[in-house]
N, C-alpha and C positions, 0 to 999 in steps of 0.2 A: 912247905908241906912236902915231906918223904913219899913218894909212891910206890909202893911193890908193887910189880905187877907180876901175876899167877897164871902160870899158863898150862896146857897142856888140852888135847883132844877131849871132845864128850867122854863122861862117862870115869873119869880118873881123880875124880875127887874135891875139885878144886872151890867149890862152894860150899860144901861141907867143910873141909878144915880151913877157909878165910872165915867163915861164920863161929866158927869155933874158936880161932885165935885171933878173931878181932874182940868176939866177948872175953875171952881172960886178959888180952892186954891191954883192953880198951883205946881199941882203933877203931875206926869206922869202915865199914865194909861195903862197896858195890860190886855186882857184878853187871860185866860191861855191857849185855842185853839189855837186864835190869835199866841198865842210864839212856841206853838208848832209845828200850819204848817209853821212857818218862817222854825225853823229847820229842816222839813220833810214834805212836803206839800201833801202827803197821808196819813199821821198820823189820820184824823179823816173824818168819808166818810162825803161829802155834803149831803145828800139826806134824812140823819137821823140823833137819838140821838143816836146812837150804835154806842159804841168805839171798835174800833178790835183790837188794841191791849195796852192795857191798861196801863201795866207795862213799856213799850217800851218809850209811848208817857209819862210818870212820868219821866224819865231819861232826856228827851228833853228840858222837863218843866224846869228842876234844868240848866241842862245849857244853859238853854236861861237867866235865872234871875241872873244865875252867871256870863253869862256876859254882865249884865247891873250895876251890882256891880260897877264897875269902875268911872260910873259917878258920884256915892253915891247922888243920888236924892229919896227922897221920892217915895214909889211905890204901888199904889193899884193895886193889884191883883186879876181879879174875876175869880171864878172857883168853881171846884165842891168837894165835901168828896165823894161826890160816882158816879158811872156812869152805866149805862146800856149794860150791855156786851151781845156779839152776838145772846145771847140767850132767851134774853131779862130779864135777872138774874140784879137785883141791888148788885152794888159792890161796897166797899168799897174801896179807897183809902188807902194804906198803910200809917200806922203814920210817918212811918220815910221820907216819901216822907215831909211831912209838916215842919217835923223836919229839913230837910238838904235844905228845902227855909227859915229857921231863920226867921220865922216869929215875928210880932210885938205886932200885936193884930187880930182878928176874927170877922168878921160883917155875921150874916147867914140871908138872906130874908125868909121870909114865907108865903103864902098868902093861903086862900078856897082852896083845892084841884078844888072844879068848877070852879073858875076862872081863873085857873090854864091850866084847860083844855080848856075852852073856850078862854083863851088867843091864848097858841101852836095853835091851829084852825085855827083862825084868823092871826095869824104871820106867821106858817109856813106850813100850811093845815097839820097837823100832830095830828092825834085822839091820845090821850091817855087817859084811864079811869080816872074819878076822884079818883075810888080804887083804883087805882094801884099808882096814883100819893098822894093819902095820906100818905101809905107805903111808898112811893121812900121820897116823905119830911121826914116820919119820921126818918127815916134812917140817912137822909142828917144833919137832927141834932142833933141826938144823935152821929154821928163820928165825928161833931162841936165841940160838948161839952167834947167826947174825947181826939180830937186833943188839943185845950183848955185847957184841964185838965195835960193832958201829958208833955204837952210845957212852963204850967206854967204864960199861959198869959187870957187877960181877952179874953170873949168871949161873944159879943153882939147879942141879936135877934133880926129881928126888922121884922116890918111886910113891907109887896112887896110896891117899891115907895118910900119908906120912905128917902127921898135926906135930910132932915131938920137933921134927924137922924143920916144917915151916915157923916152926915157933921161933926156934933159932935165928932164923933166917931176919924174921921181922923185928926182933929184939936188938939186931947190929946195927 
């Protein structure tokens, strides 16, 4: 089983175009929430982007995808290199979480931090500074590019929306 995994900050697209180019090319699509409250449906609060417990819900992640291993079907996977913890601190995702999903290859969205903000607004009534969410991108792929680096596989940018892009991507 091939994994892509789709990364990038709230709000840049990233469930909208796996949802999109899992239906045309018939892959199967989670996103990495998604698998997580299947296994523990407090794992992540509704109300916000704050994860509470970060490492817990990473353990969840591995064996949710491990057991979907069995069907050996293609799998994009969207999610995030970092998260926002209680404190409102950007955190990074341990690499070996990436590492023990055997990933395949890495697709990270990017878009304007303002648009960004004025997205979350509009979707989830949820203010986040454009500063803070420049920071939180950059973060988000420079531990891309580490996971990436570490793993040994390639790792795509591409900018928020981009479906024509990730199609490519998922097609190699």
């Amino acid at each position: 089983m091939n994994i892509t995994f789709v990364g990038g900050i709230h709000g840049v697209g990233k469930t909208t175009c796996c949802t999109r180019i899992a239906k045309t090319l018939g892959l199967r699509h989670h996103s990495a929430s998604e698998l997580i409250r299947q296994q523990r449906a407090t794992a992540i609060s509704e109300n916000s982007k704050i994860v509470l417990d970060a490492a817990a819900n990473q353990r969840l992640l591995i064996a949710a995808v491990n057991s979907l291993r069995p069907e050996n079907t293609d799998l994009i996977l969207d999610g995030h290199f970092t998260l926002m913890d209680k404190t409102g601190a950007i955190k990074a995702i341990d690499t070996s979480v990436f590492c023990d999903l055997t990933l395949s290859a890495i697709v990270v969205f990017y878009d304007k931090e303002e648009s960004i903000s004025e997205r979350l607004k509009a979707r989830d009534n949820h203010e986040i500074s454009p500063e803070f969410l420049l920071d939180w991108q950059s973060q988000e792929l420079e531990c891309a590019r580490k996971v990436a680096n570490t793993l040994g596989i390639r790792c795509t940018e591409l900018p928020a929306f981009d479906i024509a892009g990730l199609e490519t991507m998922c097609m190699k």
